[in-house]
N, C-alpha and C positions, 0 to 999 in steps of 0.2 A: 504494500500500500504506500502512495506516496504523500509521506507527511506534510507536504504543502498542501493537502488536498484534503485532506484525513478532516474528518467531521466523528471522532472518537468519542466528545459529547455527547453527540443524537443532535437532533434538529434546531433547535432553541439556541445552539451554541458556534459559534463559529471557529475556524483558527484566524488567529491574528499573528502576525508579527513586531517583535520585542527583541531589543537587545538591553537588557537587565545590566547596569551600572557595575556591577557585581562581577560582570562577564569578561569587563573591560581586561584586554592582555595586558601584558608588562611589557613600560618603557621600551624594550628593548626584545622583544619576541622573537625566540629561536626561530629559524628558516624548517617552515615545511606545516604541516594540517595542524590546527590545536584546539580540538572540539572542546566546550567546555557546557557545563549546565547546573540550572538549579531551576527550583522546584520555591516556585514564589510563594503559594497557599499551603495553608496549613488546619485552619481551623473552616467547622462547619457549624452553624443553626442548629441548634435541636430542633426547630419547627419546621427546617428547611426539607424536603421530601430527599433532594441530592441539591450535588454541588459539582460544579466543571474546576478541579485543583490546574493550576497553569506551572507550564513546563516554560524556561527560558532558556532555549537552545541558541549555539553561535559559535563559528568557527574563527578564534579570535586568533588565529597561525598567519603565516604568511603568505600560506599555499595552498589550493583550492582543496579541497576533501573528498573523493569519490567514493559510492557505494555506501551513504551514510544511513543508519541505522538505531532506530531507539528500542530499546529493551524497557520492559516495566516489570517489573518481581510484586507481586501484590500478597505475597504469601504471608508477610507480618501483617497485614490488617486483623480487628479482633472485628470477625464479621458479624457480631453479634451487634454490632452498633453500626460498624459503616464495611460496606462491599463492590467492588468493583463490578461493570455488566459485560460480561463476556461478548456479549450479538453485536454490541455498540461498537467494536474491532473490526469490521466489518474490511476484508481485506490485508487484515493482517493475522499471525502468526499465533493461535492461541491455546496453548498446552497448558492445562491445570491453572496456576495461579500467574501465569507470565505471558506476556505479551510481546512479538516483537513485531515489528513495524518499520518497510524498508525504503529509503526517499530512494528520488532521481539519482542520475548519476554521476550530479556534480551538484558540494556545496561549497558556492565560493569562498574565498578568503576575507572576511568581514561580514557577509551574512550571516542572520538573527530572524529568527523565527519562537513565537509561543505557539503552544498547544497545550490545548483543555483535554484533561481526562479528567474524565468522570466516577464519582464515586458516590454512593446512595446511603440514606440512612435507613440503615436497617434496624435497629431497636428505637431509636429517639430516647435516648437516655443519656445525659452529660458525664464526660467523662474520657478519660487517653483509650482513642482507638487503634493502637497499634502504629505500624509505620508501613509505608511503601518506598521503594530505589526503583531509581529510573538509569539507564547506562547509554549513553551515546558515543556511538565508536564510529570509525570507517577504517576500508581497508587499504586505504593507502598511508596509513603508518602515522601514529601522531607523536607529536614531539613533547607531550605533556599529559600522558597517560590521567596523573591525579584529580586532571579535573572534572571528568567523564561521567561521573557518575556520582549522585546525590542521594540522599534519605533524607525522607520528611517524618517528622511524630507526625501523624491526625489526632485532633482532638475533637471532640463535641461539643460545645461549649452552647451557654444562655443565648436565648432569641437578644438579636440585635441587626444595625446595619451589617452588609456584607457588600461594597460595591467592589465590582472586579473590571479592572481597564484592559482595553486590545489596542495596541497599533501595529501597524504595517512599518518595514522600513521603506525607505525612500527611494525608488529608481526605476527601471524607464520600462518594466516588465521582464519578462523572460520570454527565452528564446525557444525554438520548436523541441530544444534538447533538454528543457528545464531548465537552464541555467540563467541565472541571475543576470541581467542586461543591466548597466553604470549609466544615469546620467549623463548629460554633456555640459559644460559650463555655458548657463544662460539656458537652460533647458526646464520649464515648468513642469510637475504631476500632481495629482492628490496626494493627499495626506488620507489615509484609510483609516481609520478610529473609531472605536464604541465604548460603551459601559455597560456591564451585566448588574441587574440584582441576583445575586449566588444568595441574600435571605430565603427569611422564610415570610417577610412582613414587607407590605407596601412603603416606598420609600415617595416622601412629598420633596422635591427641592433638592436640583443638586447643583454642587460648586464645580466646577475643573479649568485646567491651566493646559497649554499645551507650550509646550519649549522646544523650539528648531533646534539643530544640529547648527555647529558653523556654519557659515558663509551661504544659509537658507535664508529665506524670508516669507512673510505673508504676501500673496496677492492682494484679497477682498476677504479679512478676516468678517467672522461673525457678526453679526447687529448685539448680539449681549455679550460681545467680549469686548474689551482693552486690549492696544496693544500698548507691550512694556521693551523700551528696548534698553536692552543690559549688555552683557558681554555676547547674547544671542538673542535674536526675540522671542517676547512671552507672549500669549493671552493668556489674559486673567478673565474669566466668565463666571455666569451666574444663570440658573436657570429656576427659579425658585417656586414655579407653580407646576412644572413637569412631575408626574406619577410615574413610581415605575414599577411593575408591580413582581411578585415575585416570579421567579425567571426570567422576568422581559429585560429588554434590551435599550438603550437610551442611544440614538446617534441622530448624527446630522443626516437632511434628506439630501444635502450634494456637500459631495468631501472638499475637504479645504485645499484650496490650492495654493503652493506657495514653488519657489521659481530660486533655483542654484545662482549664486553671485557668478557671471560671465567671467569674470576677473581670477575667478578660482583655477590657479595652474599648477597645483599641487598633485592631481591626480594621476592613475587611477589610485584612490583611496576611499576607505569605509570611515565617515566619519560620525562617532556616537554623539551624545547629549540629546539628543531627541525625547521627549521623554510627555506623558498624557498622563493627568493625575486627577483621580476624581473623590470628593466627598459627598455623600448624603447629608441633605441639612437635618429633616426630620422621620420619624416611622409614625404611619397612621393605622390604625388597623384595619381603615374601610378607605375606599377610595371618595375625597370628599366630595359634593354634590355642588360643582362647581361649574359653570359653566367653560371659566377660564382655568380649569386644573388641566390644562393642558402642555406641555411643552413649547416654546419658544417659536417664533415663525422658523420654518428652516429646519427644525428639529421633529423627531418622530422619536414612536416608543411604542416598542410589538413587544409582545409577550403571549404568554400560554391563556393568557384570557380574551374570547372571542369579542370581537367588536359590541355583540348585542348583550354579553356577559356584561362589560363594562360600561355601558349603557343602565344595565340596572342598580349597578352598583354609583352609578354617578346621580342615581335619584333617591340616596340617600338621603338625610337631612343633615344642613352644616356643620350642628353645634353639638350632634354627638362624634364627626368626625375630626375637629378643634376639640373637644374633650379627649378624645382619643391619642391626639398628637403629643412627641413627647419628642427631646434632642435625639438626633443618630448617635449612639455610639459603635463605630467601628468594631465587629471583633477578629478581622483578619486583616492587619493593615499590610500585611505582605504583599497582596495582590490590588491593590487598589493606584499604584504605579504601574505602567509599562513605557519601558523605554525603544528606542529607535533608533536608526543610524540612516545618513543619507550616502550613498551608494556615488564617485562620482567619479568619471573618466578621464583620461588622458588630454587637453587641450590639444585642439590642432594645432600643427607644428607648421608657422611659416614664415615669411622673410621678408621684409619690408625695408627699403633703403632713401633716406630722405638727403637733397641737395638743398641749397640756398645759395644765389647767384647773389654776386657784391654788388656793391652802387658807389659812384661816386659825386660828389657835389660841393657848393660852397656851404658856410656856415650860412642857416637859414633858410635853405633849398629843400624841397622834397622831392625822395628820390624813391625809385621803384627797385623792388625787388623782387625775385619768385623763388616760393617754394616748390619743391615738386616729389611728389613721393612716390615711390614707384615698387612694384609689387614684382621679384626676381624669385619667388618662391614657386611654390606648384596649389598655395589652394588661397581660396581667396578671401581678401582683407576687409576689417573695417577699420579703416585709416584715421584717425584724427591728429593732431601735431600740438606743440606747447612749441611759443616762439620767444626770446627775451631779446630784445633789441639789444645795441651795447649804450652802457653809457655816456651820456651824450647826446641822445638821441632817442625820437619818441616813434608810436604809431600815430597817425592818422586817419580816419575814418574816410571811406570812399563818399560822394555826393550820394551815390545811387548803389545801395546794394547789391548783391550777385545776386540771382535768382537761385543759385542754387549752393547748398550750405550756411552756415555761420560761423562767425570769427566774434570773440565777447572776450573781455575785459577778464582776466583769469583771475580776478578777485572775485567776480559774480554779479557787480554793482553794476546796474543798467542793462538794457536793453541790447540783442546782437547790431552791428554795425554803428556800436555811437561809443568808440574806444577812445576818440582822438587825444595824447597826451597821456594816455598810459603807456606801459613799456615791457609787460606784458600779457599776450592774448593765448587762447586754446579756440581751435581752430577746428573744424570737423565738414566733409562733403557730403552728408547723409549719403554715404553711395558705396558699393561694395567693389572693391578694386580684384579683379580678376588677372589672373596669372597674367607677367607679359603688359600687362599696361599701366601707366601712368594718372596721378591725378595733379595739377597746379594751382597755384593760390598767390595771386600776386597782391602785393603790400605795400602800402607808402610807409615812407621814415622820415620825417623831420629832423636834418641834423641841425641840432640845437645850442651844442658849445663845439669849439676847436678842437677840443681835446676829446676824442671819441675813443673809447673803448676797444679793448678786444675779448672780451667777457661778451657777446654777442652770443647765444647758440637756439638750434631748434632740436627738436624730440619727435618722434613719431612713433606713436602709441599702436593699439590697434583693439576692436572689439571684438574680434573672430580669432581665436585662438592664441598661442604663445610663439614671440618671436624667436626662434632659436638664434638669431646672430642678430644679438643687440650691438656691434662693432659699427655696423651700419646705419643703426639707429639714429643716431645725432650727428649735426653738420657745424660748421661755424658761421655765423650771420658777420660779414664783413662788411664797415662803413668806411668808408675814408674821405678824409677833407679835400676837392682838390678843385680843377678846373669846373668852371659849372657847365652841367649835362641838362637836356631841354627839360623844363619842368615837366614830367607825367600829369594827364588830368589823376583830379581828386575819384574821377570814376573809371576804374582800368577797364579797357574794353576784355571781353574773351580772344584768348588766340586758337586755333587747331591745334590740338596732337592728336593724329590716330592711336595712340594707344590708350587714353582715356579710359576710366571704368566707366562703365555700364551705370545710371543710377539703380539700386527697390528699397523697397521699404523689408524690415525685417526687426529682429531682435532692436529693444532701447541703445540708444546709445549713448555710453559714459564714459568721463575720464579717470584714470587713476594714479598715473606716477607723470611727474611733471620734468621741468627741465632741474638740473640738481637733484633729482631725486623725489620733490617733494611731493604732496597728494594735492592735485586740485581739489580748490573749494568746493561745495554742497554746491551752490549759486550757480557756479559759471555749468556745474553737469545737468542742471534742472533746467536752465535756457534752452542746451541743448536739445534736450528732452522734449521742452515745450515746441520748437521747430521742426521736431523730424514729420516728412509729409513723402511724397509721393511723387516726383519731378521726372520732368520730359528733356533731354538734352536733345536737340535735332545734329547737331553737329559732332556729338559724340566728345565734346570736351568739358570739364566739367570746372570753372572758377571761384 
């Protein structure tokens, strides 16, 4: 049976994916597979009928895991109180008290997965029900045997809250062979996520948070959440008239999308911190008779009570279901986190090489220059540039902007094409530069003292992939004082080059390391942002 697929629970319960904090490898992890796991729930309801305990499986090695495999030994339970249901294996391997259960043929290297197994109350009587080991091995050889295999005590303990979290990790699906497919930088998906009631008692109100991995972010977070931004971002939510009742299930009606940093050239890597945490505010024992006890716009909440069950139960009267109500308290907070990791690949690898043609003139003259970036690589660029005049000397704003691109003030302050008298700009041609051709950008400079600089330099960035020969990268921007050359209009006209990119539209575009090093402003990348459109070049050059 293949454990991504596995429904071991029965119906009501789903598998999720989790990578448990706990799972996290060390600093410095041997080279080669290193399955590890635990077993996050522990306690169950005495009123609760069963419970789905969560497995947090994850191969925290260096190197992919094949022929991976989970064993369950249920032979310690004291089955007089809780028992495992053989039928609900459905596909997998089941001799006496043990269970084995055998995935795909590849679990990558940083993949995480939970899985619920199930286990029933069979006396309803409080009290240590024995234990169950779960063992996850493969056979292509692990470099850290110890941490394969876990035991959990069960216990039975007093009616109370029981909320249990699922997430998914994060990436771009799997392939026809099972295996796990990486993001790409600047690549959006869902966020997959639920909350179970594992009680035995209707839960009124619940709290959760979800927390990205690095270099993630929210698209269109929730209408009742906050976002918090920390060292990653939070929502912090509240959903305080949602019922859930027991065994039902709390999720969103369309999963959260949130969109990998384009910028991320670290890959491929599995990066954890992801993490979904949920509390019950309160337990009722009848479902109130509320119109609005319902869940959140956006939010649903199925369970083993039929639509017209819950109907009868919502024509209850209020003030015995407010009498009823009392705080949640938690009694297995083990499972009431799941953690996640986002999944993220390799940056395309390309080349980009920028020139800047000198100028000469008297003090007081303005004079033209061009950039010209051009694309020597095999896959294709999104170009933008960071330019610093030298000392001495300023930019100047064209009378009439270029129809296509923008050039702003790399402090952020004002509007694209109203720089005049700054010294430096960040520069961008909404246009994807394809192997083989060229983009230009011509500039006025005001030389403004005698004594001009040679601290002049430009940067060329790019927002499709990673430059593998930054040598290229940056040019020197040369002014010099000298015979005066015809003044250029304030409005440079276009010239031809056939080898021009192409304009589309596609992925935002932003800037992040500057000239010297430093990070453009917020400002000057939200201009950009605000301008990208849709542009027709007839001549195939782009200014």
């Amino acid at each position: 049976m293949k454990l991504r697929t596995a429904l071991a629970a029965g119906a009501s319960v789903l598998l999720g994916g989790g990578f448990s904090a706990v799972l996290a490898g060390p600093a410095q992890a041997a080279d080669g597979p290193d399955l590890a796991l635990k077993i996050a729930s522990s306690k169950i309801a005495v009123d609760a009928p069963m419970k789905a305990f969560r497995l947090d499986a994850a191969n925290v090695g260096t190197a992919d895991a094949a022929n991976v495999a989970l064993k369950l030994d249920f032979s310690g339970l004291d089955t007089t109180r809780v028992d495992f249901v053989p039928e609900l294996f459905i596909g997998c391997e089941v001799s006496g008290k043990v269970v084995t259960c055998v995935d795909g043929p590849v679990f990558v290297a940083g993949e995480s997965l939970s899985l619920p197994v199930l286990l029933e109350n069979t006396g309803g009587k409080v009290g240590a029900a024995g234990s169950f080991t779960a063992t996850f091995s493969t056979s292509s050889g692990d470099v850290n045997p110890a941490n394969n295999t876990a035991t959990v005590a069960v216990e039975v303990v007093d009616s109370g809250a029981d909320l249990q979290s699922f997430a998914f990790d994060l990436s771009a699906g799997y392939d026809d062979d099972n295996r796990l497919v990486p993001l790409s930088p600047g690549d959006s998906t869902e966020l997959m996520w639920w909350v179970t009631n594992e009680g035995g008692r209707f839960v009124k109100g619940v709290d959760f948070t979800i927390t990205l991995p690095p270099y993630v972010s929210f698209d269109d977070p929730y209408g009742i959440c906050e976002v918090e931004e920390q060292a990653t971002e939070v929502l912090t939510c509240s959903d305080p008239d949602a019922i859930i009742p027991p065994g039902g299930m709390y999720f969103p009606e369309l999963p959260q999308t949130v969109t990998v940093n384009q910028f991320y050239f670290d890959g491929p890597a599995a990066l954890p911190g992801g993490l979904v945490s949920a509390k019950a505010r309160t337990l009722v024992e009848d479902v109130p008779d509320w119109a609005q006890a319902r869940p959140a716009t956006g939010f649903d909440v199925v369970g083993k009570v039929t639509d017209q069950e819950r109907e009868l139960l919502l024509e209850k009267v209020l003030k015995k279901s407010m009498a009823d109500a009392e705080e949640a308290v938690e009694i297995d907070e083990g499972d009431n986190d799941a953690a996640f990791a986002a999944h993220i690949g390799a940056p395309v690898s390309v080349d980009q090489a920028i020139t800047v043609t000198p100028a000469t003139g008297p003090v007081g003259s303005v004079v033209q220059i061009t950039v010209k970036v051009s694309n020597i690589g095999e896959a294709s660029t999104g170009p933008m540039f960071y330019i610093k005049a030298p000392s001495g000397t300023s930019f100047v704003a064209p009378e009439q902007a270029p129809e296509v691109g923008s050039c702003i003030d790399r402090s952020g302050e004002g509007p694209p094409w109203t720089y005049t008298g700054e010294t430096e700009l960040a520069c961008g041609w909404e246009s994807e530069l394809q192997p083989g051709r060229t983009l230009k950008r011509d500039l006025l400079v005001r030389i403004d003292d005698a004594a001009v600089g040679n601290d002049g330099l430009a940067e060329v960035i790019t927002s499709v992939g990673k430059d593998r020969n930054p040598e290229n990268d940056t040019a020197k921007v040369v002014i010099k004082v000298g015979t005066a050359a015809p003044s250029p209009s304030t409005s440079p006209s276009p010239s031809t080059d056939p080898g021009a990119g192409l304009p589309v539209t596609g992925a935002n575009v932003g800037l992040v390391a500057g000239v010297g090093g430093a990070v453009v402003l917020a400002g000057a990348v939200l201009l950009l942002l605000a301008r990208r459109r849709r542009v027709t070049i007839t001549d195939d050059t782009a200014h």
